[in-house]
Residue, then its C-alpha position, 0 to 999 in steps of 0.5 A: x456713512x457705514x453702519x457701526x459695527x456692534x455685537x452682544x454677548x454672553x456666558x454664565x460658566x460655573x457654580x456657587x460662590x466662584x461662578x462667572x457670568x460675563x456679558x459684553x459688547x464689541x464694537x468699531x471706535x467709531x460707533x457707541x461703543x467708543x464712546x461708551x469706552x471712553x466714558x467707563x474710562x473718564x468717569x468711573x463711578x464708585x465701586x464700579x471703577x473699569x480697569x483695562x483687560x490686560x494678561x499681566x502688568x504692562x501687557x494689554x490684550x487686543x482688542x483693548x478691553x476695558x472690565x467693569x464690575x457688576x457687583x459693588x468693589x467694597x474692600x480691598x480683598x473685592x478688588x484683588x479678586x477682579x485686578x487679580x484672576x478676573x482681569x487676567x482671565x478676561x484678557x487671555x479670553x480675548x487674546x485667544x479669541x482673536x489667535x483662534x480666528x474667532x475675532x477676525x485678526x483684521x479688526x483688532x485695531x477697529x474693535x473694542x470690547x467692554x465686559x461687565x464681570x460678576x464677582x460673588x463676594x463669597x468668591x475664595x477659589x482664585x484658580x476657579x475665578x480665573x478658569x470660569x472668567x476665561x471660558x465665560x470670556x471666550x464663549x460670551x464673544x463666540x456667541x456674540x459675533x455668531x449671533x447667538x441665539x437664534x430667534x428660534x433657539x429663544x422661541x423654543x426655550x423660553x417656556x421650558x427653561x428654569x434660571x439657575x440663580x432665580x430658583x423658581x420656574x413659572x409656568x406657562x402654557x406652552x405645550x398644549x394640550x394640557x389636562x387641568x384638574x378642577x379642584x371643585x369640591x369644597x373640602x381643603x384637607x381633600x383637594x390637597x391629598x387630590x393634589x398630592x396624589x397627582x403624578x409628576x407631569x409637565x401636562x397638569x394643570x390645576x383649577x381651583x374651582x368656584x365653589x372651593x374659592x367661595x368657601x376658602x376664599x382666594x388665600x387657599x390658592x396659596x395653600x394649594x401652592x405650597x404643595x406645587x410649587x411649580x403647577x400652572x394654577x388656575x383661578x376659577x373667578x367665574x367674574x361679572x365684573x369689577x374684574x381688575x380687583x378680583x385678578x388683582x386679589x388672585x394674582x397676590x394669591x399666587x395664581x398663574x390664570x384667572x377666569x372670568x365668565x363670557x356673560x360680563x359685559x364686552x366693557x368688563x371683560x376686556x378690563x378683565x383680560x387686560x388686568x391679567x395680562x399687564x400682570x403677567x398672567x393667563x386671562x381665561x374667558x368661559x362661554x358657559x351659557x353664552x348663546x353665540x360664544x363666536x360673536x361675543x369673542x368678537x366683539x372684544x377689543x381685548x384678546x384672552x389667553x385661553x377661551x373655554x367652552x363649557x357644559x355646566x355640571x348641572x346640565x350634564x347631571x340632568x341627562x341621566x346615564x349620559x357618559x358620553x359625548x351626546x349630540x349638544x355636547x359634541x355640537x358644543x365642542x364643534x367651537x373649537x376649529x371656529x374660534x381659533x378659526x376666529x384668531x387665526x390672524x394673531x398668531x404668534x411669531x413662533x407659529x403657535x396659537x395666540x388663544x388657546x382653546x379649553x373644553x370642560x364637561x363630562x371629560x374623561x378618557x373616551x370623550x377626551x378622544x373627541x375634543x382632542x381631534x376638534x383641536x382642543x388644547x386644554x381638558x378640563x376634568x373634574x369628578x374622573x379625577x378628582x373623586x377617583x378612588x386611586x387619583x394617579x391612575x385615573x391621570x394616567x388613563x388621561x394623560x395616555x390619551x394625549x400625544x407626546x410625553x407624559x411626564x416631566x419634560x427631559x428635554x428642558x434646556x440648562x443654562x449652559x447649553x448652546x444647542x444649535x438643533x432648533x433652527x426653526x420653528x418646530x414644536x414637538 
């Protein structure tokens, strides 16, 4: 028996309250989706009653379509907006469709089509629904019988983009390399002008460091928040154990990453790492003072998201006149092509790396040159920027030393855009 025909699309067209978003599947009478037909018919549940797509009364479209709301029918003036312009919008979507050559006129007695169709309660504009429905209509099939997107399209996307009705854009690590701001002196009022001095950059990260967690505790991480809202912000816990809580209490926070220090137990960190990712965030593990980093790494039945190599300031500061990458600094940062020879097997699907590597101590503009060609994809940098008298200019000086843009991203995908372009997995 042949496999069942069955196809998934959708479109968001428009703005405010009459807006469209159209999702639906088409597929044989044969397979699910007539059975899924016929049951939207048979047993409508309240408030979400299906009503056939037809262009006007007594006239159905074909393939024959069947419309369910989204959004709870609790009025008559609901109901007219999807019996009215909504179902006639849909109707002549498929119906153009299928004159166009987009759904191919051989299928139209073996296909059916189910849509789901969001109605804002706050929707007046009868003209805007019908136009929105329609578009969304067509472009939800086209998309679904092309295929679309591309795995690629999503790899490329899904990092960048910022969903138009969630409002809030998470950030992730997606475009190495990245400059982090170690936030470690323990002065609130100070740290956040630091903060608010920074430019805008998608490369910025921003630390709050031990010292400054210890003294504020982890709630100031919110208060960090409420300057940048949309900054990759990193907890430095520098924890030893009992990790699940300490993620825990720093994710409430509103943190993106937690660090945990390479001297824990192998059974410690792996909860530790574990913690952060069923929570969606970044686990950091800094080898600070661990004497052979390569086999503690590999000793972890958890994988990090980030591994730092570390020089303590201590250390540095003992070195006198030492601004410069000195042979245990530059042996140090040797690391970085073993450990992520180390996890060369985990790629991802995209081709990118699944652990990322950091390095930190004594970072500024001519040493940051050094790190960069080992392959490190994180700088953290402390004092250079954070005690500078003009905190901007100091980034810049950083941040021109990175390959690629500096600033804001323009190249973020918006909601509506079916570019085709990434037809592979490149990463710019």
């Amino acid at each position: 028996m042949p496999k069942p025909e069955y196809y998934v699309g959708e479109a968001l067209v428009g703005e405010g309250a009459d807006l469209a978003h159209i999702d639906l599947v088409i597929g044989s009478k044969n397979g699910p989706i007539g059975i899924s037909f016929a049951n939207a018919i048979g047993s409508p549940s309240k408030g979400h009653g299906g009503l056939l797509a037809g262009i006007r009364p007594n006239l159905l479209t074909r393939p024959y379509a069947i419309i369910v709301p989204k959004v709870t029918v609790a009025k008559m003036e609901d109901a007219s907006k999807i019996f009215g312009p909504a179902q006639a919008a849909v109707a002549k979507g498929i119906a153009d469709a299928v004159e166009e050559g987009i759904i191919p006129m051989n299928k139209i007695d073996d296909w059916l089509i189910i849509a789901t169709v969001y109605i804002h309660p706050d929707a007046k504009d009868y003209r805007k629904i019908y136009q929105y429905n329609y578009g969304a209509t067509k472009l939800a099939i086209q998309r679904a019988l092309r295929g679309y997107p591309p795995i690629e399209k999503i790899f490329y996307d899904k990092d960048r983009a910022k969903h138009p009705v969630a409002g809030i854009r998470v950030p992730r690590l997606w475009r190495p390399p990245y400059i982090q701001v170690a936030l470690d002196h323990p002065a609130l009022e100070k740290q956040m002008k630091v903060v608010n001095q920074l430019p805008k950059s998608d490369r910025i990260l921003l630390e709050v460091g031990t010292p400054f967690l210890k003294k504020y505790g982890v709630e100031s991480i919110k208060k960090i928040r409420e300057l940048a809202k949309d900054k990759f912000i990193v907890a430095d816990l520098k924890t030893l154990d009992v990790g699940k809580l300490e993620v825990d209490f720093a994710f409430d926070a509103t943190a993106d990453g937690v660090v945990a220090s390479g001297l824990a137990s192998t059974a410690s960190l792996d909860k530790f790492i574990m913690e952060a990712q069923r929570l969606g965030i970044h686990a950091f593990v800094d080898t600070m003072e661990v004497p052979n980093p390569i086999e503690k790494l590999g000793s972890l039945m958890q994988t990090p998201d980030v591994v730092i190599i570390h020089r303590a300031i201590d250390v540095e500061q003992s070195i006198e006149g030492d601004k410069s990458p000195d042979s245990a600094q530059k042996a140090r940062w040797g690391l970085v092509p073993k450990i992520k020879e180390l996890y060369t097997g985990q790629r991802k699907a995209s081709g990118r790396d699944r652990v990322l590597v950091a390095v930190a101590g004594g970072i500024e503009p001519s040493t940051a040159v050094y790190a960069l060609e080992q392959g490190a994809d994180i700088l953290i940098v402390g004092r250079f920027i954070a005690s500078a008298k003009d905190v901007e200019f100091a980034m810049r000086r950083m941040l021109s030393v990175l390959p690629g843009y500096q600033d804001i991203n323009l190249k973020r995908i918006h909601s509506e855009d079916d570019d085709e372009s990434v037809k592979k997995a490149t990463w710019d």
